[in-house]
Each structure stands twice: as C-alpha cells, then as structure tokens.
C-alpha positions as CSV (number, residue, x, y, z in Angstrom):
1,X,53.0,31.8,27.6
2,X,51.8,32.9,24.3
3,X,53.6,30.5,22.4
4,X,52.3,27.1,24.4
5,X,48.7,29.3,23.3
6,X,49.8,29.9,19.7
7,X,49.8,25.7,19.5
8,X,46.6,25.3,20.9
9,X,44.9,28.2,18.9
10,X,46.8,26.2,15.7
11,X,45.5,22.5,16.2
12,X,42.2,23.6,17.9
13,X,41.8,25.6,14.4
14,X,43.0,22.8,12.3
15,X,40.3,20.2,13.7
16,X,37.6,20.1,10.7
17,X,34.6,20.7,12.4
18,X,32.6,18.1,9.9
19,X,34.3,15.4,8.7
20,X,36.4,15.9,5.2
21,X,35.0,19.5,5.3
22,X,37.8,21.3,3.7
23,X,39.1,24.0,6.0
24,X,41.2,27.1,4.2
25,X,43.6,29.2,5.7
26,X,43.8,33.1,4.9
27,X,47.1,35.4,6.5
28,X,47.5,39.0,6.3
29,X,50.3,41.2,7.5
30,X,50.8,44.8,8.1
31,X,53.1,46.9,10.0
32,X,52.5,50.0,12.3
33,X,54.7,52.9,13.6
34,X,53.0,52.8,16.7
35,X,53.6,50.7,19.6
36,X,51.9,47.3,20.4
37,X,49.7,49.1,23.6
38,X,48.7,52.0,21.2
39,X,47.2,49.2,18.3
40,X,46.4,46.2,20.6
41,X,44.2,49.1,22.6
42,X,42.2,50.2,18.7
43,X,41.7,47.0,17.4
44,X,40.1,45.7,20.8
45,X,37.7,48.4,20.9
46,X,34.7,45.8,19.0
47,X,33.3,49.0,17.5
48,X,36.5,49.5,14.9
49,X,35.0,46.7,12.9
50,X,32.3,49.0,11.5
51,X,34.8,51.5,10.6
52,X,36.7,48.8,9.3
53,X,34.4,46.8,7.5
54,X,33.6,48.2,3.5
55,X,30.5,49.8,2.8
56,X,29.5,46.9,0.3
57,X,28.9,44.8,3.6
58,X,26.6,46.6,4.5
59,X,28.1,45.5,8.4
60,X,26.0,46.5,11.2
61,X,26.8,45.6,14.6
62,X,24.1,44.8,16.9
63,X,25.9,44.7,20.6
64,X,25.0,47.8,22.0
65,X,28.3,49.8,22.6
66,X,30.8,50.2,24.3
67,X,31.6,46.5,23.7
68,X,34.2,45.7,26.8
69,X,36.8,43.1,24.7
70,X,37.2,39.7,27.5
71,X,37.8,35.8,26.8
72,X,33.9,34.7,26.0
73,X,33.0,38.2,25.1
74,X,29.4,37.5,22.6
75,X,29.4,40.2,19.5
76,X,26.5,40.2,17.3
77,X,26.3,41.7,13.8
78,X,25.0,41.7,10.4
79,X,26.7,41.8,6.9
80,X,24.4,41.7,3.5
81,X,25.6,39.8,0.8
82,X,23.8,38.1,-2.6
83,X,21.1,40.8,-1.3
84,X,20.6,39.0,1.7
85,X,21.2,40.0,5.4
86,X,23.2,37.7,7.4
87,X,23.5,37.4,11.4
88,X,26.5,36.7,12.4
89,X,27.5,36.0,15.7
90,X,31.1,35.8,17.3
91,X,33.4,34.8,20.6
92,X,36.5,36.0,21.5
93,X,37.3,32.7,22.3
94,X,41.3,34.1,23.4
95,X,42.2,37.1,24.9
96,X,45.6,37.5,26.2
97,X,46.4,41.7,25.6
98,X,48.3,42.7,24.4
99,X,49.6,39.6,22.7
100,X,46.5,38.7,21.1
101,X,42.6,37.9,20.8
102,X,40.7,35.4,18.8
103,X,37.2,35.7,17.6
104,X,35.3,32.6,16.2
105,X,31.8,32.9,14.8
106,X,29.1,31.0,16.9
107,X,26.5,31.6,14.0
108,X,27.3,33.1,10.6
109,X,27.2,32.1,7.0
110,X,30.3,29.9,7.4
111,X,30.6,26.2,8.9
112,X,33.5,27.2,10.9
113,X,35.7,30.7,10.9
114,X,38.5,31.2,13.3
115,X,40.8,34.7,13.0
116,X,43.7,35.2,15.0
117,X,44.7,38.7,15.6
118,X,48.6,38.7,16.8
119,X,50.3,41.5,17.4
120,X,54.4,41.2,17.8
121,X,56.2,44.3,19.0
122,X,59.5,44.9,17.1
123,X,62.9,46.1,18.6
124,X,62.3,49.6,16.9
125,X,58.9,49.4,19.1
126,X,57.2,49.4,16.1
127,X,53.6,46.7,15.4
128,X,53.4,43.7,13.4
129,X,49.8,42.7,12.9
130,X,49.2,39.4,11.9
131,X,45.9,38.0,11.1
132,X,45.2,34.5,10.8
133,X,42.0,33.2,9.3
134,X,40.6,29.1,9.0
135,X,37.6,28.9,7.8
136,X,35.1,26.5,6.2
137,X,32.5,27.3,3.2
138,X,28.7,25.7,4.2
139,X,29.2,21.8,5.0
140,X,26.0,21.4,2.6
141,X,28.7,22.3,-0.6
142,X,30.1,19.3,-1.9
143,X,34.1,19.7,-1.3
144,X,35.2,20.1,-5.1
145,X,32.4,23.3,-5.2
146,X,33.7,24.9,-1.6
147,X,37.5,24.3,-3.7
148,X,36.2,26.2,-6.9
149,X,34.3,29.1,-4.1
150,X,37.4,29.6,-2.0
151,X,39.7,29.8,-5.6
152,X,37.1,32.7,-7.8
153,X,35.4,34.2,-4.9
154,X,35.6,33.7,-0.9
155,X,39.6,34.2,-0.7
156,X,39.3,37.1,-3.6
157,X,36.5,38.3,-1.4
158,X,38.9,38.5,2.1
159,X,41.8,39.5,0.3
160,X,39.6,42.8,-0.9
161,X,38.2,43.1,2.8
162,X,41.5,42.9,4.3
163,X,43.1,45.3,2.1
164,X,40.1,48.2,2.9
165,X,40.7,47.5,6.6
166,X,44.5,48.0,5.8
167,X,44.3,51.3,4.6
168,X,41.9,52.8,6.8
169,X,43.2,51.7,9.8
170,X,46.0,53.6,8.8
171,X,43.8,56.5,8.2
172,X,42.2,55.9,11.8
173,X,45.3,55.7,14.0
174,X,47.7,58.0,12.1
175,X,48.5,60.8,14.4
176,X,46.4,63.8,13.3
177,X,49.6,65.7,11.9
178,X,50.2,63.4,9.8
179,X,46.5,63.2,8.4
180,X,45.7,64.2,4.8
C-alpha cells in the first residue's frame, strides 16, 4: 500500500505548479533507537514543530492545540524572516500512520512546498526518518534568480533548520535516563 502512495506523492510533487517554475528537491535522514509507533506518535503531535522550529523563526503556531493529525488536517502558523511576519498555512494532504504524513503549504512564502515525512522501521526495530522536501521559490523570481536563491540561501537556510530539528528531537524523545 504505501509504495503504490510513495509514486503518487512523487509525480503529484514533481508537477511544476506554474509552468518552467523550477521546483528543488531537499532530503534529510536521521535514525532513532526508538520504534516507528514511539516516533511516528511525536512527530504527529502538530505542536513538536514549535519545539522544533529555531528561535530565529520566530515560528508561532496559530491552530489552537491539541492539533488532532488526519488526511486534510488545516495548520496555521507564522515564521518572521527579512523582519517580516509570514502566515503560513498547511495540509496534511497524506496520512497513512505510521508509514507517513505529508504536509503541503496552502498559503506561505513559497509558490509550492511539499515535505514528505517517511518513517521505515528497521529489523533491529530501530527508526529511519526520512524527509522529503519540493519546493518552489515565488513564481514572480525570474528562474536564473530562484537558481542563484536556492544555491547561497534557501537550501543553506533548510539544511541549518533541518539540522536544529535533528538535534533536539533527540533531546525531546531520549528516554529521561539518558538525558544530559
């Protein structure tokens, strides 16, 4: 079942939603002790992306909690950058636990963002995470500037976001013993 989804989540992410809009494609990995029900069950609670999210972002989520995670779920939320506050919201578009769950932003600063969040349980029971972002700079950016913003700052930007959310995810789930 989830593989005849992973193809649909692939070329329904791969349509260009403008014409010769260049979409980009960002992947991130990371691996968890824990079992796929013990991660699947944090990362669907909406209100981890705060905790998540560095401070710099300023990120405040505007859906009142608790935020129940289903297919057509609507989250709202705000993120400040350039000095500016943005509105920002998504769908979960895909929600299949505890496989996966794909959020897509309805409104946002981006023409078109689409993150997959798999998570693949090993033999040793152990998590694989893997998050799978397309996305598309403003459609008013002439392609060879949304090229040059992707290369110095947008994928510069996600790769420092992903790798904050990397380590304190570990800080949030670790098993209190284990705790510095």
């Amino acid at each position: 079942m989830y593989a005849s989804c992973v193809g649909e989540i692939a070329s329904h992410a791969m349509r260009k939603p403008v014409a010769n809009l260049p979409v980009y494609q960002f992947e991130q990995t990371q691996r968890f002790e824990q079992s796929r029900d013990v991660i699947f069950a944090h990362f669907e609670r909406a209100e981890l992306l705060a905790e998540l999210t560095p401070h710099w972002l300023n990120f405040v989520l505007l859906t009142p909690p608790p935020i129940r995670m289903y297919q057509g779920r609507i989250i709202d939320y705000t993120i400040r950058q350039f000095g500016w506050r943005l509105r920002w919201r998504s769908i979960i578009s895909h929600y299949q636990a505890p496989d996966y769950f794909v959020d897509e932003q309805l409104k946002g600063p981006y023409s078109f963002w689409f993150h997959e969040h798999r998570f693949v349980e090993n033999d040793d029971r152990s998590t694989t995470m893997i998050d799978t972002v397309y996305y598309a700079l403003p459609n008013w950016l002439p392609n060879f500037l949304s090229r040059w913003l992707d290369r110095i700052w947008v994928r510069p930007q996600l790769k420092k976001i992903f790798a904050y959310r990397e380590k304190r995810i570990i800080e949030i789930i670790a098993p209190q013993h284990e705790k510095i």
